[in-house]
Residue, then its C-alpha position, 0 to 999 in steps of 0.5 A: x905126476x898126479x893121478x887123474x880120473x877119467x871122466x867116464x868110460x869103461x875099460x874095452x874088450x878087444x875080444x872078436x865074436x864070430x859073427x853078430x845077431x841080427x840085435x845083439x842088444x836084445x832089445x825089442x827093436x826090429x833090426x840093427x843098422x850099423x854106422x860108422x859114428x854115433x853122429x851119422x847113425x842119428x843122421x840115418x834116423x832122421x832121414x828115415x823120418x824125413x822119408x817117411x813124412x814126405x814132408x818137403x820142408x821137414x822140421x825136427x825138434x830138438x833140446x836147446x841143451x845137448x852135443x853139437x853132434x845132434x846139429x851135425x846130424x841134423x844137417x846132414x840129414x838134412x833138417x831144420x832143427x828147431x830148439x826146444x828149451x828143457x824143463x826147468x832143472x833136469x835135462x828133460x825137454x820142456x813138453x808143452x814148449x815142445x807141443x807149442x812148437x809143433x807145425x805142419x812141416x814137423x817130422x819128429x822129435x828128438x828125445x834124449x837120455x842125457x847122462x843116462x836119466x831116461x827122457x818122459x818118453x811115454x809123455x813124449x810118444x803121447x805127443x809124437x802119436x797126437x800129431x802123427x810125428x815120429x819119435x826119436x830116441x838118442x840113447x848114446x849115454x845110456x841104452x840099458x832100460x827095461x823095454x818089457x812092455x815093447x820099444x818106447x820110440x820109433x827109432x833108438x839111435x846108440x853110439x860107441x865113441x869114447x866113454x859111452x855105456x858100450x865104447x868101441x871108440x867109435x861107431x854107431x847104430x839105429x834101432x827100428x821099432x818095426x820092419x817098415x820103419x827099418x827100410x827106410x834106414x839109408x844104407x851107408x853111403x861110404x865104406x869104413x876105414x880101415x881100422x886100428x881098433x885093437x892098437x887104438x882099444x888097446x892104448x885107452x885101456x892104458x891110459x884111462x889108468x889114473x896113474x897114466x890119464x894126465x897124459x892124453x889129457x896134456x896132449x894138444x890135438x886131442x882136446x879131451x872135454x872140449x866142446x866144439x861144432x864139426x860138421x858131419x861128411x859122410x855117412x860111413x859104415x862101421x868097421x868090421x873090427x868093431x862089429x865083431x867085438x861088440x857083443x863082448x863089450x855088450x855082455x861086459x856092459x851088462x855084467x856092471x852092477x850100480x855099486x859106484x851109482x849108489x855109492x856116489x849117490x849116498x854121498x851126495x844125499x846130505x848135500x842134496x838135502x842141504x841145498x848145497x847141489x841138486x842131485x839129478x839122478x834124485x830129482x828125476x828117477x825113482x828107485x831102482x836107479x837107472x844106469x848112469x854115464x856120468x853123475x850130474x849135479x846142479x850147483x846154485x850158481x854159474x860162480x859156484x859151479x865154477x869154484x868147485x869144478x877148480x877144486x874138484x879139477x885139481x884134485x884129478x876127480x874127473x868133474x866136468x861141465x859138461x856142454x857149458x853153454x846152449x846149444x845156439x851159442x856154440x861156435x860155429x853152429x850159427x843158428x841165429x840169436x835164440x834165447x833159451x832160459x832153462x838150458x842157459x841156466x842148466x848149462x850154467x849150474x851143471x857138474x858131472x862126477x865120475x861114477x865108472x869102475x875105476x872110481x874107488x870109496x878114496x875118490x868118493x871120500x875125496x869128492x866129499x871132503x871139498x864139497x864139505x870144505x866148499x860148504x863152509 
C-alpha cells in the first residue's frame, strides 16, 4: 500500500507523572478544570458565564465557521448561539458584526484560535469589557501563546482529542482568569470511564506511521476527516490515566520546534506571492510565526480547491478540508436558513497541509511539485 500522512498530530506519551500541578500548562491562568472532552469543558466554560450574567435568556456569539462541537457545547450549556460571520479571508470573527450582534441578553463571546493562528483578542476583550460580556477563548488547536502580559480572556477552554497540539485522545480543560471565575466551573456531573488510555495511545502511535495510516483511514465507523453534528450528553470527568500522563505529553509539546512550519511556509511563499493560494499563516501573523495545528490555505475557488485536494489526496499528503461548509449548514444542526458570505467563501477555498514531526523535506517537495503542475 501507498504511504498516507496523517493530517495532524504528534506521536503520544504513555509515560505517568506522579501527580499534577494545580496548572500544569503554566500559564497565567488561576486553576485547571478537568473534563472528559474538549466539548464538555467549553460546555463548562459557557455555563460558568451564563452563571455569572444571571441573564435568564443567555445569548453567546459564535464564528459561523468552526466545529460543530462548538454547537454541541452550546446546547448543553444551554445557550442560544448566535453566529457571527468571519472576516473576509482569515478565520477571524468579523468585529464590527460581532458588536452589531451585541444584545441585552449576551453573555460572552466565542473566540477561536483556529488552525493555531491566535484570534484579535485584545480587540475582542476591548469589545467584550465595553458591554460588560465575558470572553472565551477556544484554544483546543493551538495554546502555546506568549501570555507575558497576564491571560488574554476569561476563560481558556483546551482539548486533548485526536491530532491536538497535546493529544491524549481524549479529554479536556478550562482555564480561569481569576479564582472567582473559577468557582463558577461546574464540577463534573458524571464519573469518567474506565479507561484504556495506554492500548488506545499505543495503537495511534502505530498507525499514524505512514506506512501503516491507510488503515484506520479505510476502516468504516471511524470516519476520519468527517464532519458531522453529535449532541453533547454529559459533562463527564477525565480520567485518571490521562491526567496522569499529561505533563509529559506538555513538556514533549513544548520541546517542538517550528522547523516543518517554516519549512512549509518557505515553500508555499512563491505561490502566495503568485496568487496561486493565500498563505494564512502569512496573511495573519507576523514573525515570530505561532505554532500551527495545520498549515491552511485558501485556493481562488471552491473548483480549484477541490481539484487540488484530489491530487494532493492521491498523493497520500495529508490535505483536508477542513469544515467545508457553514456551520448552519451542517447536518443535523438545524438552526434555520442563515446566510454567512465570509464563512461560505472560506469554507469554499480552504485546504489544510500537514506540518507535524512526521512530515519530511520529500512530503514538502511533493506538495510543491503539484502545486507547481496545478499552476500550469
Amino acid at each position: 500500500m501507498m504511504d498516507v500522512l496523517p493530517p495532524a498530530g504528534e506521536p503520544i506519551s504513555i509515560r505517568s507523572g506522579f501527580g499534577i500541578s494545580a496548572n500544569p500548562f503554566d500559564l497565567p491562568y488561576d486553576s485547571v478544570h478537568f473534563y472528559g472532552s474538549g466539548t464538555a469543558a467549553l460546555a463548562a466554560a459557557m455555563r460558568a458565564a451564563i452563571s455569572l450574567a444571571e441573564q435568564p435568556s443567555p445569548e453567546i456569539i459564535i464564528p459561523a465557521y468552526g466545529c460543530p462541537s462548538l454547537i454541541s457545547a452550546a446546547r448543553y450549556a444551554p445557550v442560544c448561539p448566535v453566529l457571527v460571520d468571519l472576516h473576509p479571508e482569515t478565520p477571524w470573527l468579523d468585529i464590527r458584526e460581532v458588536e452589531s450582534h451585541v444584545t441585552d441578553n449576551t453573555v460572552a463571546i466565542l473566540a477561536i484560535n483556529l488552525f493555531g493562528i491566535p484570534e484579535r483578542l485584545e480587540a475582542l476583550r476591548g469589545l467584550a469589557r465595553k458591554h460588560h460580556l465575558f470572553l472565551i477563548e477556544d484554544g483546543a488547536q493551538s495554546f502555546f501563546h506568549d501570555l507575558a502580559d497576564g491571560p488574554r480572556s476569561d476563560f481558556l477552554v483546551l482539548s486533548f482529542g485526536r491530532g491536538k497540539p497535546v493529544s491524549l485522545l481524549g479529554g479536556g480543560s478550562v482555564l480561569a482568569r481569576t479564582k472567582l471565575l473559577a468557582d463558577y466551573l461546574p464540577a463534573p456531573d458524571s464519573t469518567a470511564s474506565p479507561s484504556r488510555f495506554r492500548i488506545a495511545a499505543i495503537a495511534y502511535n502505530l498507525l499514524r506511521n505512514p506506512h501503516l495510516y491507510w488503515i484506520p483511514k479505510r476502516l468504516p465507523g471511524l470516519s476520519l476527516g468527517e464532519t458531522s453534528y453529535s449532541p453533547l450528553r454529559s459533562l463527564t470527568a477525565m480520567d485518571a490515566a490521562r491526567i496522569r500522563a499529561l505533563t509529559a505529553n506538555i513538556a514533549a509539546a513544548r520541546c517542538r520546534t517550528n522547523d516543518s512550519i517554516l519549512r512549509m511556509h518557505h515553500a508555499i511563499a512563491p505561490f502566495h506571492a503568485n496568487a496561486v493560494v493565500l498563505d494564512l499563516l502569512a496573511f495573519c501573523c507576523e514573525q515570530p510565526f505561532p505554532r500551527l495545528s495545520r498549515y491552511p490555505l485558501l485556493l481562488p475557488d471552491r473548483n480549484r480547491r477541490d481539484t487540488l485536494l484530489k491530487r494532493l489526496d492521491a498523493a497520500g499528503l495529508g490535505a483536508t478540508a477542513m469544515y467545508q461548509t457553514p456551520l448552519p449548514e451542517i447536518p443535523g444542526i438545524d438552526l434555520g436558513v442563515q446566510s454567512f458570505p465570509a464563512a461560505g467563501d472560506f469554507a469554499d477555498r480552504l485546504i489544510t497541509l500537514p506540518i507535524h514531526s512526521g512530515v519530511t523535506d520529500r512530503h514538502i517537495s511533493a506538495i510543491v511539485s503539484i502545486l507547481g503542475d496545478f499552476n500550469n
